[in-house]
N, CA, C and O atoms as CSV, one atom per row, in Angstrom:
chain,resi,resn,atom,element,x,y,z
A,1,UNK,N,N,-37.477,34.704,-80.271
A,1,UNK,CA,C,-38.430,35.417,-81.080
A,1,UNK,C,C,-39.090,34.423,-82.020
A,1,UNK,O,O,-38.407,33.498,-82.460
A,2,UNK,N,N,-40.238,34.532,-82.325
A,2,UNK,CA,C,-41.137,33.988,-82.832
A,2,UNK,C,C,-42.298,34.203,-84.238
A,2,UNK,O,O,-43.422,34.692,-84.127
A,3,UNK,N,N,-41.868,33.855,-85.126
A,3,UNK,CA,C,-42.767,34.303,-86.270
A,3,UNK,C,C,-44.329,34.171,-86.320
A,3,UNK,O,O,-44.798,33.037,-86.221
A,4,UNK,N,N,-45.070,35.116,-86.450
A,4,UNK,CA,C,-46.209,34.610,-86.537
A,4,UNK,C,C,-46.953,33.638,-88.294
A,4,UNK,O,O,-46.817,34.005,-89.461
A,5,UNK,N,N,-47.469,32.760,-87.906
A,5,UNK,CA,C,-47.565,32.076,-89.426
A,5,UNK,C,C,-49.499,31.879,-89.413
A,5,UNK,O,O,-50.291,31.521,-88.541
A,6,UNK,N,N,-49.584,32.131,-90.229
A,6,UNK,CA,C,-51.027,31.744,-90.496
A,6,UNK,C,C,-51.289,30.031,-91.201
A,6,UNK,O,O,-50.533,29.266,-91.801
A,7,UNK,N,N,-52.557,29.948,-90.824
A,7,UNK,CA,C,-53.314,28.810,-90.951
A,7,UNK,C,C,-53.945,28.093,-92.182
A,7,UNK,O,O,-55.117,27.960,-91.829
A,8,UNK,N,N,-53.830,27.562,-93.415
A,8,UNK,CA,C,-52.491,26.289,-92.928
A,8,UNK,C,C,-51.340,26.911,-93.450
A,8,UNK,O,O,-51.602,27.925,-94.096
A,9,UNK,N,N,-50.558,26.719,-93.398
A,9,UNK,CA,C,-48.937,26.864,-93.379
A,9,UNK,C,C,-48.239,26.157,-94.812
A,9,UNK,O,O,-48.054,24.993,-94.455
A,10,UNK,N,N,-47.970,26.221,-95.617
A,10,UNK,CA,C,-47.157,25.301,-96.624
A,10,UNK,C,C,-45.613,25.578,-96.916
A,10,UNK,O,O,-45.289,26.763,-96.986
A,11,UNK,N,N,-44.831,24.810,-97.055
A,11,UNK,CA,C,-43.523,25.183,-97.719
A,11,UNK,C,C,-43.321,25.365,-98.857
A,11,UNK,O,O,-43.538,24.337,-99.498
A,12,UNK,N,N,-42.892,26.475,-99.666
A,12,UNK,CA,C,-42.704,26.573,-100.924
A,12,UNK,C,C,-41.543,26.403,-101.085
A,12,UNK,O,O,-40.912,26.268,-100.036
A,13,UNK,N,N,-40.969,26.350,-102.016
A,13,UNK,CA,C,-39.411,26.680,-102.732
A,13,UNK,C,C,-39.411,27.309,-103.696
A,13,UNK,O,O,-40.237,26.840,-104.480
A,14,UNK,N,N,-38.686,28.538,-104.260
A,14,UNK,CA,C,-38.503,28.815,-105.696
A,14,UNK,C,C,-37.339,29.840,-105.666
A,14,UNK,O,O,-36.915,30.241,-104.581
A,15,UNK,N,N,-36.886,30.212,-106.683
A,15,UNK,CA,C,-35.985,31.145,-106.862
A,15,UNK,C,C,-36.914,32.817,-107.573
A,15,UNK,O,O,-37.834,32.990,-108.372
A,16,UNK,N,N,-35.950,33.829,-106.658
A,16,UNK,CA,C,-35.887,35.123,-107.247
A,16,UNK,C,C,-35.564,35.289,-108.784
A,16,UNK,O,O,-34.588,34.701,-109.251
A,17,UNK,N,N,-36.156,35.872,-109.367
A,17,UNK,CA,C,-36.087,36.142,-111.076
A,17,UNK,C,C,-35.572,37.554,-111.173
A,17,UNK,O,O,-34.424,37.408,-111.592
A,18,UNK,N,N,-35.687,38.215,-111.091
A,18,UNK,CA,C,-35.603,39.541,-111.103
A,18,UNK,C,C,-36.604,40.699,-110.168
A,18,UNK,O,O,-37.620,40.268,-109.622
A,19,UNK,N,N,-36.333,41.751,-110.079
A,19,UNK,CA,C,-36.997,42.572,-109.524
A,19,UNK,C,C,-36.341,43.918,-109.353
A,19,UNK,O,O,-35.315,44.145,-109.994
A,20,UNK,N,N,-36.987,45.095,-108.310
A,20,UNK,CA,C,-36.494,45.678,-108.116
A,20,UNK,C,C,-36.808,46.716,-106.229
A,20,UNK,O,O,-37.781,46.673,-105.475
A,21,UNK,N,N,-35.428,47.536,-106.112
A,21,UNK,CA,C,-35.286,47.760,-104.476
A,21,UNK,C,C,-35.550,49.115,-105.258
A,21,UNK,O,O,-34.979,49.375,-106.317
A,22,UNK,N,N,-36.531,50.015,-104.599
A,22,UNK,CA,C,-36.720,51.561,-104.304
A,22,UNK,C,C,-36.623,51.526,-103.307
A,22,UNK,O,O,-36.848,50.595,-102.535
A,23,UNK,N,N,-36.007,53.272,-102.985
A,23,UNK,CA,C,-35.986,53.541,-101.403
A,23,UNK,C,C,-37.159,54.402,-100.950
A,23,UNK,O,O,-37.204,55.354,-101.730
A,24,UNK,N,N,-37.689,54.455,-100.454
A,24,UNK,CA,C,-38.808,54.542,-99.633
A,24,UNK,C,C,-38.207,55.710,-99.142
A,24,UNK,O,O,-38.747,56.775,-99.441
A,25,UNK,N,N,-36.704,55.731,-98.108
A,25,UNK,CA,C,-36.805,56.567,-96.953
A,25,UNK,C,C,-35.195,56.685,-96.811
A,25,UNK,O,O,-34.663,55.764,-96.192
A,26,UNK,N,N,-34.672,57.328,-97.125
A,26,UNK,CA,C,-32.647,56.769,-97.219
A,26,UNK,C,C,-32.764,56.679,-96.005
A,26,UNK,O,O,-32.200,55.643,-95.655
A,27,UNK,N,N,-33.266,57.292,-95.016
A,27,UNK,CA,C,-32.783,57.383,-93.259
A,27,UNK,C,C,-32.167,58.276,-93.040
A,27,UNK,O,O,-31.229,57.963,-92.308
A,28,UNK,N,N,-32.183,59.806,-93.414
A,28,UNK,CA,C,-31.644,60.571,-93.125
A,28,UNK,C,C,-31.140,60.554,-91.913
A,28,UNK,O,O,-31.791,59.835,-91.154
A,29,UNK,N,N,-29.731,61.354,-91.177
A,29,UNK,CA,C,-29.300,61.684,-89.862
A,29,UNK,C,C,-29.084,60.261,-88.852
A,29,UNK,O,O,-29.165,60.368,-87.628
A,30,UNK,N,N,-28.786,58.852,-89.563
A,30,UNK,CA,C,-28.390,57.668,-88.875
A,30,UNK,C,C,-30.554,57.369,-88.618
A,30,UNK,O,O,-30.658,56.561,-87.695
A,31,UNK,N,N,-31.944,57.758,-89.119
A,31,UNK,CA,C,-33.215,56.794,-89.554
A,31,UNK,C,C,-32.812,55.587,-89.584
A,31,UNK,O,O,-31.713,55.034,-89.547
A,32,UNK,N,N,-34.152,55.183,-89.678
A,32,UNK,CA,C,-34.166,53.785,-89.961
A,32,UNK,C,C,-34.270,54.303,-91.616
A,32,UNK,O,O,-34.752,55.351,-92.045
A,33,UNK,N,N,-33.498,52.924,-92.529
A,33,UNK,CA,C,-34.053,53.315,-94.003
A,33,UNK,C,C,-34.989,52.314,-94.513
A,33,UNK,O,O,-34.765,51.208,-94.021
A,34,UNK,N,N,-36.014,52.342,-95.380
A,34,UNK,CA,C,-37.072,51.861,-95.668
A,34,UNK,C,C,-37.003,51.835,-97.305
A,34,UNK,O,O,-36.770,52.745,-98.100
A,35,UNK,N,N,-37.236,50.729,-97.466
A,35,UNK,CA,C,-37.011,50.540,-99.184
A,35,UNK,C,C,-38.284,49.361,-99.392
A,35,UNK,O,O,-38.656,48.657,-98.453
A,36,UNK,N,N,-38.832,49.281,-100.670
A,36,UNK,CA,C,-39.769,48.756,-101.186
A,36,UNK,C,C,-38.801,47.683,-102.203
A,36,UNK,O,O,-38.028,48.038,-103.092
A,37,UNK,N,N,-39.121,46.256,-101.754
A,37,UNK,CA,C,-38.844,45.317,-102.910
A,37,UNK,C,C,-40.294,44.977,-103.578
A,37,UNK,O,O,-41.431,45.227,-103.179
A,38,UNK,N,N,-39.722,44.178,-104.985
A,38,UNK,CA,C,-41.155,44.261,-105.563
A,38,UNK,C,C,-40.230,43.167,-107.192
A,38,UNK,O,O,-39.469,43.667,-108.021
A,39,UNK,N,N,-40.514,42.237,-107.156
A,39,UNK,CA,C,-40.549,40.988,-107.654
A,39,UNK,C,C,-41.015,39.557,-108.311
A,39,UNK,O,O,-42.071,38.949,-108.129
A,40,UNK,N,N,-40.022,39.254,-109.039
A,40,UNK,CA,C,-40.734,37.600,-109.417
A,40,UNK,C,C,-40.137,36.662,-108.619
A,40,UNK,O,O,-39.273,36.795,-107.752
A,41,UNK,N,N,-40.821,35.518,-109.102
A,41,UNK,CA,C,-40.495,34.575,-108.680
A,41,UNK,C,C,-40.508,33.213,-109.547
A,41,UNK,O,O,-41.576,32.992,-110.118
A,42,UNK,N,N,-39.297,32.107,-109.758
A,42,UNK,CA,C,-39.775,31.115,-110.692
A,42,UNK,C,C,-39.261,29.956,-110.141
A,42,UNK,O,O,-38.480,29.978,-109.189
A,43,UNK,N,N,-39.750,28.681,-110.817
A,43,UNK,CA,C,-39.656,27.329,-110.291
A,43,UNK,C,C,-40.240,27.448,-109.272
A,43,UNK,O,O,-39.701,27.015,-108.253
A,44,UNK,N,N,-41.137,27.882,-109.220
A,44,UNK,CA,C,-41.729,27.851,-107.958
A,44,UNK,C,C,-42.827,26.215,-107.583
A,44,UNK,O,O,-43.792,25.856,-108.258
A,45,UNK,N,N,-42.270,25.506,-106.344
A,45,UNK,CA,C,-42.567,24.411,-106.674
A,45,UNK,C,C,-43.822,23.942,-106.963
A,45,UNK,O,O,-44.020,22.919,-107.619
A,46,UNK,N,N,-45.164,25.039,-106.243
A,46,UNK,CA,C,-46.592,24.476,-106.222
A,46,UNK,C,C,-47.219,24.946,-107.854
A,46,UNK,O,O,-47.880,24.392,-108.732
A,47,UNK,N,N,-46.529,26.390,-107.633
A,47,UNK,CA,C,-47.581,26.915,-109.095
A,47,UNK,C,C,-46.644,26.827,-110.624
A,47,UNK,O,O,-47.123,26.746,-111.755
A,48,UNK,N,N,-45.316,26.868,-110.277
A,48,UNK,CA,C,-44.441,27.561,-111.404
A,48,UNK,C,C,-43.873,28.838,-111.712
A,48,UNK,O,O,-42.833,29.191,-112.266
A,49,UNK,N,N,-45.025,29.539,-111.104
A,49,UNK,CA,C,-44.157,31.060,-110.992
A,49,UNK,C,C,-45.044,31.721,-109.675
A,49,UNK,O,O,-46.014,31.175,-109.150
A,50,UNK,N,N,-44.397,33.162,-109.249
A,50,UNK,CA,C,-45.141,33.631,-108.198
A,50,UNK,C,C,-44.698,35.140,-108.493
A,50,UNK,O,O,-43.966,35.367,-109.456
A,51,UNK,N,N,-45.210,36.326,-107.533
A,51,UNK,CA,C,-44.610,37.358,-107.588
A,51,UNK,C,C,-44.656,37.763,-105.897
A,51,UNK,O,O,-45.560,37.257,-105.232
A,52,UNK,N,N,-43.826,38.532,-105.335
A,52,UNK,CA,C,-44.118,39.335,-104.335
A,52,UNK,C,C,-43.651,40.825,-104.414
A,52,UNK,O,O,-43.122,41.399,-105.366
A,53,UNK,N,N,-44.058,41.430,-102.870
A,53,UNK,CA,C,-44.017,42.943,-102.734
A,53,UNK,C,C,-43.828,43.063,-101.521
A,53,UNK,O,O,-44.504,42.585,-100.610
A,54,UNK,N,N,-42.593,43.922,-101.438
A,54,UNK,CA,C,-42.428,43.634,-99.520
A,54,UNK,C,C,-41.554,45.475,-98.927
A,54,UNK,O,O,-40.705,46.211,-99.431
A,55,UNK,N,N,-42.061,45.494,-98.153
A,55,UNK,CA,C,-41.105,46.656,-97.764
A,55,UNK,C,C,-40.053,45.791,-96.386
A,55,UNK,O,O,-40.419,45.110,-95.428
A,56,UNK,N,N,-38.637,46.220,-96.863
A,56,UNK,CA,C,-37.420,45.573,-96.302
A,56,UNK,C,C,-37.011,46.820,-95.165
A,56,UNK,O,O,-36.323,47.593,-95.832
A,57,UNK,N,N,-37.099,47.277,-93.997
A,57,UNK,CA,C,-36.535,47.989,-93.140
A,57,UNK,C,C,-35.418,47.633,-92.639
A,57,UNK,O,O,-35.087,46.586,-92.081
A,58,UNK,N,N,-34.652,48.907,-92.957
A,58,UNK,CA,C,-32.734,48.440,-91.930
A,58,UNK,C,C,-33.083,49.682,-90.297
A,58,UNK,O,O,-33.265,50.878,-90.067
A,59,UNK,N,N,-33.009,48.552,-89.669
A,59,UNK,CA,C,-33.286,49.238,-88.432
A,59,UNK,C,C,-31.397,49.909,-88.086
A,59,UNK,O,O,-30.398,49.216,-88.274
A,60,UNK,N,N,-31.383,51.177,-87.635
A,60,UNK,CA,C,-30.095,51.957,-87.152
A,60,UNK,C,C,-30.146,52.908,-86.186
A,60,UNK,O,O,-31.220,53.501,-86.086
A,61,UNK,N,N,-29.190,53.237,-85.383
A,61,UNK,CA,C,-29.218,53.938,-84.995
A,61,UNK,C,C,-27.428,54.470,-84.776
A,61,UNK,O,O,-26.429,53.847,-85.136
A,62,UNK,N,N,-27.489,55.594,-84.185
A,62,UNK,CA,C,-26.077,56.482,-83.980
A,62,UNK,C,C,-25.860,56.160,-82.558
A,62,UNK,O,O,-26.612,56.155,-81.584
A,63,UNK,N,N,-24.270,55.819,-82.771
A,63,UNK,CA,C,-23.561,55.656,-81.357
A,63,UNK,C,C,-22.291,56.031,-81.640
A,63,UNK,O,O,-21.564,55.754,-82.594
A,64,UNK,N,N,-22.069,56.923,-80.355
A,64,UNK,CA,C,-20.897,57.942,-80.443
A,64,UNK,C,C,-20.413,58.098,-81.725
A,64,UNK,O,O,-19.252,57.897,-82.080
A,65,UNK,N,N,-21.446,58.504,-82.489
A,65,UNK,CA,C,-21.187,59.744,-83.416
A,65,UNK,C,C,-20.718,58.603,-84.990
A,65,UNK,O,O,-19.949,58.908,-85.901
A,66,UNK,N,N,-21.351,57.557,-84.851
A,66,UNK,CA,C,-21.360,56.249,-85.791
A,66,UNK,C,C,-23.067,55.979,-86.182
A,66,UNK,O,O,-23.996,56.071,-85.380
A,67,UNK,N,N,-23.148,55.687,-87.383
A,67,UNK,CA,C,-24.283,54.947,-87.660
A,67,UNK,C,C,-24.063,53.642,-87.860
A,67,UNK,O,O,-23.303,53.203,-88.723
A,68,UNK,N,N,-24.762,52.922,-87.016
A,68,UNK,CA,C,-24.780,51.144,-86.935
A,68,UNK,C,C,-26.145,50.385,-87.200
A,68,UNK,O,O,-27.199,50.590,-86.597
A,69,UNK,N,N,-25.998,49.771,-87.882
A,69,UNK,CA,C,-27.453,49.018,-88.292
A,69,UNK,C,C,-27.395,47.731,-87.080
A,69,UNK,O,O,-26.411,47.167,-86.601
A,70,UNK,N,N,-28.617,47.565,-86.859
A,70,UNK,CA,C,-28.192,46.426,-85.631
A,70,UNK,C,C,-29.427,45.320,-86.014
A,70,UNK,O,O,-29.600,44.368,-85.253
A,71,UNK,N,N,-30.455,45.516,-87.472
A,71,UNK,CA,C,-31.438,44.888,-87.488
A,71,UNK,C,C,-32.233,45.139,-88.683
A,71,UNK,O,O,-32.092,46.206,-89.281
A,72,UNK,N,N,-33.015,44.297,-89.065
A,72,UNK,CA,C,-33.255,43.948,-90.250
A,72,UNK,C,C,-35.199,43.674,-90.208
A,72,UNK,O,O,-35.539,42.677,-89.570
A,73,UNK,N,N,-35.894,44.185,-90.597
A,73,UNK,CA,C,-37.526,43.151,-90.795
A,73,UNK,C,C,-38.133,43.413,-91.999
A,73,UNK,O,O,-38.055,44.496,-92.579
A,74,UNK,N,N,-38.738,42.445,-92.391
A,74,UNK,CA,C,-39.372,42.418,-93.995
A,74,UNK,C,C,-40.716,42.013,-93.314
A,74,UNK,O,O,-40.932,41.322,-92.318
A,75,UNK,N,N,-41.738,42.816,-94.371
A,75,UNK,CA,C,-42.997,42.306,-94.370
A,75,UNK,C,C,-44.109,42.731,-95.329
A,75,UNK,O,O,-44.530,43.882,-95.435
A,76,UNK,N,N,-44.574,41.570,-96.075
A,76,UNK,CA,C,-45.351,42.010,-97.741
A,76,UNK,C,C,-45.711,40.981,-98.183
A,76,UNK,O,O,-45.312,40.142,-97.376
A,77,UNK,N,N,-46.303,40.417,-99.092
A,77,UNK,CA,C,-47.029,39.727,-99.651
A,77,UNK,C,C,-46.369,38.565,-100.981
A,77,UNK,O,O,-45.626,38.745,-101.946
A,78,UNK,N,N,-47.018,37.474,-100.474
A,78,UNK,CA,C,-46.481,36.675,-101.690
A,78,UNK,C,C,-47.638,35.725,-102.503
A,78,UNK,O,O,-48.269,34.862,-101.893
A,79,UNK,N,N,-47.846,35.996,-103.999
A,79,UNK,CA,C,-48.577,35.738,-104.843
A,79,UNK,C,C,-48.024,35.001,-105.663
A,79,UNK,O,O,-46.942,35.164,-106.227
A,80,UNK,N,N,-49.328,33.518,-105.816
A,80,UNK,CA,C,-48.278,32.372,-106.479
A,80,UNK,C,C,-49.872,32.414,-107.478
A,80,UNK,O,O,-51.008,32.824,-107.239
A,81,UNK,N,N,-49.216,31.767,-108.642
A,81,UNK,CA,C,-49.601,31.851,-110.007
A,81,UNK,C,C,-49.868,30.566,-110.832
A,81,UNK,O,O,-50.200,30.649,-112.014
């Protein structure tokens, strides 16, 4: 599997500051659950600080009468400062 990356590409580094996880969607009945992150960011190496906003999905499903998460995808935005 393969990420798609847009054009040009840079590496950042920084650390999480704080933020916060709402749930979007608990996943009722073994759903997928859907939660909204929404955050800082610091030391960030290009600007100094940044923020993002991402919705985090736990992919699940029920097997014999179990809920099992088998997967994970994030996708949202990152704003450097």
């Amino acid at each position: 599997m393969a990420l798609d990356q847009a054009e040009p590409a840079y590496v950042v580094s920084g650390q999480f500051s704080g933020g916060t996880i709402t749930v979007i969607n608990a996943g009722d009945h073994c759903t997928n659950q859907v939660d909204a992150v929404d955050g800082d960011l610091q030391n960030v190496a290009v600007t100094g600080i940044g923020h993002f906003a991402a919705t985090l999905t736990h992919h699940r499903r029920s097997v014999l009468g179990r809920c099992w998460l088998y997967g994970a995808t994030v996708g949202g935005t990152v704003t450097l400062a």
